[in-house]
MINU-167630 format. One line per 2 residues: number of its first residue (from 1); for each residue x, y, z of N, C-alpha, C. Coordinates in steps of 0.1 Angstrom, whole numbers. Layout:
# residues N
NUM = X,Y,Z,X,Y,Z,X,Y,Z; ...
***
This chain:
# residues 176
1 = 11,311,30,10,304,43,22,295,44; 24,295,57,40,283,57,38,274,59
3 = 48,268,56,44,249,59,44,247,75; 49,252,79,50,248,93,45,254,102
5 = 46,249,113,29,255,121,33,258,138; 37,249,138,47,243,150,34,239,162
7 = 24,234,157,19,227,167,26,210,172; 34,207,164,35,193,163,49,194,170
9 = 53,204,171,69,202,182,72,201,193; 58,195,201,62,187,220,55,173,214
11 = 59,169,201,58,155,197,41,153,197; 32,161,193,14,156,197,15,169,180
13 = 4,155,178,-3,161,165,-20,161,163; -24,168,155,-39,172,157,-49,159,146
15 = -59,156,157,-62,145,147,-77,154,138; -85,146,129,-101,156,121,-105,165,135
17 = -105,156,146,-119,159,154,-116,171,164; -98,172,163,-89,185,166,-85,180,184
19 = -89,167,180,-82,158,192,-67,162,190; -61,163,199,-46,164,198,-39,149,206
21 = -28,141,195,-22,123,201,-11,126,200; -4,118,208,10,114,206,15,113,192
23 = 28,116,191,33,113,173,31,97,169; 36,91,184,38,79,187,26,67,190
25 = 18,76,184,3,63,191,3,57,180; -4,43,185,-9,33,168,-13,41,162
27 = -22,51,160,-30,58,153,-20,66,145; -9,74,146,-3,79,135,11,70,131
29 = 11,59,137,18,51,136,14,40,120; 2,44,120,-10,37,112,-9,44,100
31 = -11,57,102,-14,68,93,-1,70,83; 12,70,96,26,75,85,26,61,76
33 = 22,48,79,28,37,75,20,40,58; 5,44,60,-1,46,46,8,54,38
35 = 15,69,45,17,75,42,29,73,31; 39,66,41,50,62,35,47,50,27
37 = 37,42,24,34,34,14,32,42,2; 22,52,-1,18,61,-7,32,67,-15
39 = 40,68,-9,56,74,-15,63,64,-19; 59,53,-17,72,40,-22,65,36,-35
41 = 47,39,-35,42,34,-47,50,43,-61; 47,60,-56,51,72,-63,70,66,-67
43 = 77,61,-63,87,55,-65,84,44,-75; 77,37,-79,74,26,-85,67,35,-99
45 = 61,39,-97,56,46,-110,65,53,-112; 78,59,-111,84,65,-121,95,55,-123
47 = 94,48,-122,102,35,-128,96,27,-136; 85,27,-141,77,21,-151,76,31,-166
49 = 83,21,-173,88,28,-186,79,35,-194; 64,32,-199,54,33,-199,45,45,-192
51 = 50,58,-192,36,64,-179,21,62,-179; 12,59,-198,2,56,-197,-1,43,-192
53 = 5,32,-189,3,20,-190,-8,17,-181; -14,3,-183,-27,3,-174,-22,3,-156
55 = -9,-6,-152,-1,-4,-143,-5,9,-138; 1,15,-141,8,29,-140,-8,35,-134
57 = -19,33,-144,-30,42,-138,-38,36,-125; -36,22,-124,-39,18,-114,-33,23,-99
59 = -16,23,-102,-8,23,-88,-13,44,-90; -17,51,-96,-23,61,-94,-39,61,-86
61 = -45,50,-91,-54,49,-82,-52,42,-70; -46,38,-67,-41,30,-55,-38,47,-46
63 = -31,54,-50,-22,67,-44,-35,73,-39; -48,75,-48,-60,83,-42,-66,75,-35
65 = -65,65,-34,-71,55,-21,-63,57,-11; -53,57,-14,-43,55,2,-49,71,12
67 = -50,86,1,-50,93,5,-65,95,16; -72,93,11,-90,86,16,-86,80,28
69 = -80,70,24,-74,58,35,-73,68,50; -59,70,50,-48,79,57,-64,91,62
71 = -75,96,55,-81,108,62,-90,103,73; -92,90,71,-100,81,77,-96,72,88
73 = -86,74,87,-77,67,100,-74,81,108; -73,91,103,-73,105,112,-85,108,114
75 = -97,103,108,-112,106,111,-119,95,113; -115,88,124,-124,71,123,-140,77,121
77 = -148,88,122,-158,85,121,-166,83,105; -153,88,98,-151,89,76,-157,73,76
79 = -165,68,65,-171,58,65,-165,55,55; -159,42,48,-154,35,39,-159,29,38
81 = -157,23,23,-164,12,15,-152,9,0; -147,-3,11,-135,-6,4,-140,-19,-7
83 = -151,-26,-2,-149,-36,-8,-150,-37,-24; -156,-25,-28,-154,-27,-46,-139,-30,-51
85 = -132,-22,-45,-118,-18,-45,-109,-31,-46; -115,-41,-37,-107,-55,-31,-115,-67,-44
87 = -127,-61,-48,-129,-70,-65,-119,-65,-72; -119,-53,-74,-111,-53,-84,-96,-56,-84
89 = -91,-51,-72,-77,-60,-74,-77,-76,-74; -86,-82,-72,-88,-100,-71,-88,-101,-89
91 = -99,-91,-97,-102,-90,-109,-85,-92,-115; -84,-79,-114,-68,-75,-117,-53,-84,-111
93 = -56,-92,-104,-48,-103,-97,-51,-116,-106; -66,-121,-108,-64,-128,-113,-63,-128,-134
95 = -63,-118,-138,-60,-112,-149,-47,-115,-156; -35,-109,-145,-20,-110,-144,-17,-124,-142
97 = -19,-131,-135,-18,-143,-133,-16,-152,-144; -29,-153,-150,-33,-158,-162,-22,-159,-171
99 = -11,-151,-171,-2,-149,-178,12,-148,-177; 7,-156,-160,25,-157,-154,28,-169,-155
101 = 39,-182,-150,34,-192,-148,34,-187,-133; 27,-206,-135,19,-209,-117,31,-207,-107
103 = 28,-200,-96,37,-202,-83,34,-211,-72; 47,-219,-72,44,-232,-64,54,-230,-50
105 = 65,-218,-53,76,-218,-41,75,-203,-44; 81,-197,-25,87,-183,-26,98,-177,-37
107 = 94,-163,-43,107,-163,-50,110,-152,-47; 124,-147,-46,139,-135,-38,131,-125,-45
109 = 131,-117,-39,130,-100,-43,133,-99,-55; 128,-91,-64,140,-85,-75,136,-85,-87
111 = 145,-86,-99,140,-83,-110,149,-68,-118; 138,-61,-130,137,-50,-130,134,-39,-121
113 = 139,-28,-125,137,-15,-112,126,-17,-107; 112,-15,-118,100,-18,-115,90,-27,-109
115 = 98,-35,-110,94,-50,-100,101,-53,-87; 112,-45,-87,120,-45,-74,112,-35,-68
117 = 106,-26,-71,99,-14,-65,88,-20,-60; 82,-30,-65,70,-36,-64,71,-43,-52
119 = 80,-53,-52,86,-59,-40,88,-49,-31; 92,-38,-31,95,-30,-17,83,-26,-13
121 = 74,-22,-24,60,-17,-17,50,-24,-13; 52,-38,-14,48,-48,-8,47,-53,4
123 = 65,-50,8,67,-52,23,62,-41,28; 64,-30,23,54,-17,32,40,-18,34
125 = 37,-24,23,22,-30,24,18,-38,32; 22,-45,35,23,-59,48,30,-46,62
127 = 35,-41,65,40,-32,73,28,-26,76; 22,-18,72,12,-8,71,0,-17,75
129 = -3,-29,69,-13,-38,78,-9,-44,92; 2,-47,94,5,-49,107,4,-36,116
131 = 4,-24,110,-2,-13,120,-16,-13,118; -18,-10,115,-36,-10,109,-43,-22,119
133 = -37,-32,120,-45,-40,126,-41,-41,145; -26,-39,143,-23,-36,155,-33,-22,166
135 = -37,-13,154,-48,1,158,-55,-7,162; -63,-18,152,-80,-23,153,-81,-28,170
137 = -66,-37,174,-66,-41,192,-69,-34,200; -66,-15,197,-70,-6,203,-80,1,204
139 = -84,3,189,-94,9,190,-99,5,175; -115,13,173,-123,9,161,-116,10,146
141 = -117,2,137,-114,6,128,-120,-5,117; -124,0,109,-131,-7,100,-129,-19,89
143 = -136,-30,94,-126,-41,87,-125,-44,74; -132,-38,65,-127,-35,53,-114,-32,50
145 = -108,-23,59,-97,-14,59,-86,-26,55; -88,-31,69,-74,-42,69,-76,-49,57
147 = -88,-56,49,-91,-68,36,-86,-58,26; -88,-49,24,-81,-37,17,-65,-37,14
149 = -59,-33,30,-44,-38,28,-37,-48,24; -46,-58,28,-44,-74,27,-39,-76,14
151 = -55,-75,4,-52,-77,-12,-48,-67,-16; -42,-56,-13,-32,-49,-18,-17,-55,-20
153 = -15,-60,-10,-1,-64,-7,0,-77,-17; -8,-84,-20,-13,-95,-32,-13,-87,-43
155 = -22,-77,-47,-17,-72,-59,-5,-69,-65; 4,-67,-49,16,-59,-54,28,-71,-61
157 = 24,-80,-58,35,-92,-56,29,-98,-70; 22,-98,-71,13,-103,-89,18,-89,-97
159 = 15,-79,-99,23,-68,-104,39,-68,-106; 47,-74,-92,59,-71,-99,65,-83,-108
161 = 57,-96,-104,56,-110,-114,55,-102,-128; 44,-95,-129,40,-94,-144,49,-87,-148
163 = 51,-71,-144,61,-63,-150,76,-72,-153; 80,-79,-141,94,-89,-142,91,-100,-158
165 = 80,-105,-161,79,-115,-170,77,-104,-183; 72,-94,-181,72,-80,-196,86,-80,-199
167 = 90,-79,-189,110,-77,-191,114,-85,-193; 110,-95,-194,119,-107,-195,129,-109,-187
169 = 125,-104,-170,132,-109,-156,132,-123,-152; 141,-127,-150,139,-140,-145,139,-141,-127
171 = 127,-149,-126,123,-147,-105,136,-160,-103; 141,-154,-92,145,-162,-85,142,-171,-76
173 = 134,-186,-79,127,-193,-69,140,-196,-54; 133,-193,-39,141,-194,-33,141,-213,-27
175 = 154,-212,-27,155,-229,-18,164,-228,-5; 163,-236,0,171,-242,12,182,-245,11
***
């Protein structure tokens, strides 16, 4: 079977319910944002030196969430139940933590590959909620969803702390 179908080339794509939308609506505007999160994470795990590491199997589970995520924003009627998801990254936030020091000011992007990857999938993370919630103005969407992106984008930023302090990265606190 081919990849291509060519339903999607006068710019309208097929949503579960075989609704056909703009490329351009919040709704897959929402969808590609997971999407392309989903690929910047897959970037971040193969920059983590370690493939078993606990990292590593998490930002894998993160990948099968997003995909859930993304079927359910193409099927608003798919019922989610994110909030186990958002303990455990608070669990796993406050775990990392524990072992960073305290942050009192913003600090610059960067680091190791892996922490700089972390940092980028962060802002996509915050990206992908500002669509997600920009959808919710329009239409239904479940508010889990957004508390979901939210402490994702907090995981991500505690993740690349830790991996940066494994390496013995030094953050760059930002000043004025």
């Amino acid at each position: 079977m081919p990849i291509y179908t060519k339903t999607g080339d006068k710019g309208q794509t097929g949503l579960f319910s075989g609704k056909r939308v703009s490329k351009a609506s919040f709704r897959m505007e929402a969808i590609g944002t997971v999407d392309e999160l989903n690929s910047i994470i897959g970037l971040v795990i193969s920059q983590i030196p370690n493939p078993k590491s606990q990292i590593t199997n998490e930002l894998i589970e993160i990948q099968k969430d997003l995909f859930v995520i993304g079927s359910a924003l193409a099927n608003p009627r798919q019922a989610l139940n994110l909030s186990k998801r958002v303990k455990e990254f608070e669990k796993t936030i406050d775990k990392m933590a524990k072992e960073l020091p305290p942050l009192f000011n913003f600090i610059l992007p960067g680091g190791g590959k892996a922490g700089s990857m972390l940092h980028l999938a962060r802002t996509v993370c915050r990206r992908t909620e500002r669509r997600i919630v920009e959808l919710s103005k329009k239409e239904k969407v479940q508010s889990d969803l957004i508390v979901y992106i939210n402490r994702l984008s907090d995981l991500f930023l505690t993740m690349s702390r830790y991996i940066n302090h494994l390496e013995k990265k030094e953050e760059i606190i930002w000043k004025t």
